[in-house]
C-alpha positions in Angstrom: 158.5 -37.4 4.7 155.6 -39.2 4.4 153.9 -38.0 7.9 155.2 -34.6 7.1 153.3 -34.3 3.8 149.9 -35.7 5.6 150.2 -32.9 8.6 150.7 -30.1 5.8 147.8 -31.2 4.0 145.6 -31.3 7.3 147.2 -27.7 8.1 146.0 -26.9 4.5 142.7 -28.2 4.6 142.1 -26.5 8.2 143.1 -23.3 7.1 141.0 -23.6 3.6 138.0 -24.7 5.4 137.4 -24.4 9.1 137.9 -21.4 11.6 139.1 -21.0 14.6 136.8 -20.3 17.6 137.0 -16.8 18.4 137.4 -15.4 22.6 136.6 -12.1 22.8 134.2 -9.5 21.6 137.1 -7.3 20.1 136.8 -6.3 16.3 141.0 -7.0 16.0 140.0 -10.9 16.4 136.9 -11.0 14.6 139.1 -9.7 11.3 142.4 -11.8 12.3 140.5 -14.8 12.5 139.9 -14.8 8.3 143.8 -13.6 7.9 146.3 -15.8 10.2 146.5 -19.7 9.8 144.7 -21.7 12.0 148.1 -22.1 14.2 149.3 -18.8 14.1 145.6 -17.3 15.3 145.2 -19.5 18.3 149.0 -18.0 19.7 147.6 -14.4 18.7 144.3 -15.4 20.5 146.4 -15.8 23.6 147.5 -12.7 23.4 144.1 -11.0 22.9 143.2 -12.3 25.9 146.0 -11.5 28.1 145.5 -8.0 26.6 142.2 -7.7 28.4 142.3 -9.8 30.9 146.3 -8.5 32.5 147.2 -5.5 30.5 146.5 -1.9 32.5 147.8 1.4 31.6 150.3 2.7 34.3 151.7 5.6 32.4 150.8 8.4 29.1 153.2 10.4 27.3 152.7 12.9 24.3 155.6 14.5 22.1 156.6 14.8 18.3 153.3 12.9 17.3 153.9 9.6 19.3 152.4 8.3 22.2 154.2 6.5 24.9 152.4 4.5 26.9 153.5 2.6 30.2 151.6 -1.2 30.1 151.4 -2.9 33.1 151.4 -6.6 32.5 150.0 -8.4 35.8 150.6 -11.9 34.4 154.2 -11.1 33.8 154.8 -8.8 36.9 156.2 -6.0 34.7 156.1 -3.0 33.2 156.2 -2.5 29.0 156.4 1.0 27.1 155.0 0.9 23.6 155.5 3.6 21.5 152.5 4.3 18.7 152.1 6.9 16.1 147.8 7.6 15.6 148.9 9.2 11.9 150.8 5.8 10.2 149.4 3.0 13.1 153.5 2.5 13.7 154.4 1.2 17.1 157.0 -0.5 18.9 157.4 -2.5 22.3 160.1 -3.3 24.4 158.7 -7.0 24.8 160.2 -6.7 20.9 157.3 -9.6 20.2 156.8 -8.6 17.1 160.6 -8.8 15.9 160.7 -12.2 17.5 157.9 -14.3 16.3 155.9 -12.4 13.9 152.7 -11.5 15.5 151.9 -8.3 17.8 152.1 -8.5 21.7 148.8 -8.3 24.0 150.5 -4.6 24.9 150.3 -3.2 21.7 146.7 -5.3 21.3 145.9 -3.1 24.4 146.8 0.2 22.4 144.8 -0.5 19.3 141.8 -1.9 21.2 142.2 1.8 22.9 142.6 3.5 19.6 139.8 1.8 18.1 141.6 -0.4 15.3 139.4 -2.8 13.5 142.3 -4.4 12.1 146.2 -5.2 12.6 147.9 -2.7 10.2 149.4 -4.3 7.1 152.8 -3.4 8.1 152.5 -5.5 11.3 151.2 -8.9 9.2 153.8 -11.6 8.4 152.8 -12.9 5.0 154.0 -16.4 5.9 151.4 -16.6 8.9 149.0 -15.7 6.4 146.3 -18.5 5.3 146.8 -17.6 1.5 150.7 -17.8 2.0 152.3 -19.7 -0.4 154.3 -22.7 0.3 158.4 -21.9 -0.7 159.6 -24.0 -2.9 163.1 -25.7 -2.0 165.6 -24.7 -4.6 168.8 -26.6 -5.5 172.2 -24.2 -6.9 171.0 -24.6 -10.5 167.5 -22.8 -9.7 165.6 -26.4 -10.3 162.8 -27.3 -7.9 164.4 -29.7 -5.3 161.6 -32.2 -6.1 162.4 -32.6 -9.6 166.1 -33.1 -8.8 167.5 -35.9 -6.3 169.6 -34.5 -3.7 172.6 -37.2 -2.9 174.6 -35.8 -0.2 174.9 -32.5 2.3 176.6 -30.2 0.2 173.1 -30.6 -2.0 171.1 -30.3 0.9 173.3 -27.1 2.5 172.9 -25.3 -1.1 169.1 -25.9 -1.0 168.5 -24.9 2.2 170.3 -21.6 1.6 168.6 -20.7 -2.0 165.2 -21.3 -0.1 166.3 -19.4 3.0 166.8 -16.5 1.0 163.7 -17.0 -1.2 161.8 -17.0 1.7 163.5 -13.6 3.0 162.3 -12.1 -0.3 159.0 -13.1 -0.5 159.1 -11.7 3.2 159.9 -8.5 1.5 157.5 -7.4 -0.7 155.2 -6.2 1.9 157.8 -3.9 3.5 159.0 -0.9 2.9 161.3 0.0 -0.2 164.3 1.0 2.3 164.2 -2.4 3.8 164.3 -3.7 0.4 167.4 -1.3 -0.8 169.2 -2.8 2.9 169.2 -6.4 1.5 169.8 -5.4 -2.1 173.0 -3.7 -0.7 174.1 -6.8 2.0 173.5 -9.0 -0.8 175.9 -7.3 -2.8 178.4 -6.9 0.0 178.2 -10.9 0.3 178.7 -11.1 -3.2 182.2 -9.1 -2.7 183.1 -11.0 -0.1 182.8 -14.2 -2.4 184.3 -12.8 -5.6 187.9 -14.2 -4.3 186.1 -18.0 -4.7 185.6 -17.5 -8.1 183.2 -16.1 -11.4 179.8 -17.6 -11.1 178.7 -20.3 -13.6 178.1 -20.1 -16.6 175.0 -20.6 -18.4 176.6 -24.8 -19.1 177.9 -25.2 -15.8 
């Protein structure tokens, strides 16, 4: 626990006071570099990179304001659509990157470099890769910080993993939009239904 809390605070004092070194001359990471933490920017460096140096269009479609676009990705030998919207910056691409891990793909770099973005749209920014995002705190099933309470045995630790997990899935929330809000307000309350056989929840003593 120890050597865990050191390597945060070095994370922490990176982040608060150094920079990473920058690779290319494109605006997208000049502006990242001030946003991602210092771990998260060198993997989306990467991909800035492979954006120039392997990405080629192969392909250009119009229709219902979107633009396909066929990327040809020489250091992976294949072929990637992305799918971009000029009016809301929206995109999607079948390398699914983004859904994965949190950070945008060299392809749809590549489109936004070609579109002129300065910046990586808020919508596409994971607040927890952020450098001012704020640590979760580990709850236990009476809503008490886990540090202020000792945890004894797994059922503790199980409970305490799960109230964070789902702290954390809020916080994720409240940079997205208010449908994908209303979808885990209403599985939430499916779960709860699904539980309601086990029992009323406690009581304010309990």
């Amino acid at each position: 626990m120890d050597q865990q809390r050191h390597a945060q605070k070095k994370l922490d004092n990176d982040n608060k006071h150094t920079s990473p070194q920058i690779s290319t001359h494109l605006a997208i990471e000049v502006h990242e570099v001030h946003l991602y933490s210092y771990k998260v920017f060198e993997e989306f460096k990467e991909e800035v990179k492979y954006s120039i140096d392997t990405c080629k269009s192969r392909g250009f479609s119009e229709g219902d304001s979107l633009e396909v676009t066929t990327i040809r990705d020489a250091n992976r030998d294949r072929n990637y659509q992305v799918t971009y919207c000029p009016v809301t910056f929206k995109e999607t691409c079948s390398s699914r990157m983004l859904e994965r891990k949190g950070i945008i793909c060299r392809h749809v770099i590549w489109i936004y470099s070609s579109n002129d973005l300065k910046a990586v749209p808020d919508e596409c920014v994971v607040s927890r890769w952020c450098k001012d995002a704020v640590r979760s705190k580990m709850f236990d099933c009476n809503f008490e910080a886990a540090e202020n309470v000792d945890i004894i045995d797994g059922k503790q630790i199980a409970m305490s993993v799960m109230w964070s997990e789902v702290h954390q899935i809020v916080m994720m929330l409240m940079g997205k939009y208010k449908a994908d809000v209303d979808n885990f307000s209403s599985l939430i309350r499916e779960f709860k239904e699904i539980l309601s056989p086990l029992g009323s929840p406690f009581n304010k003593q309990q």
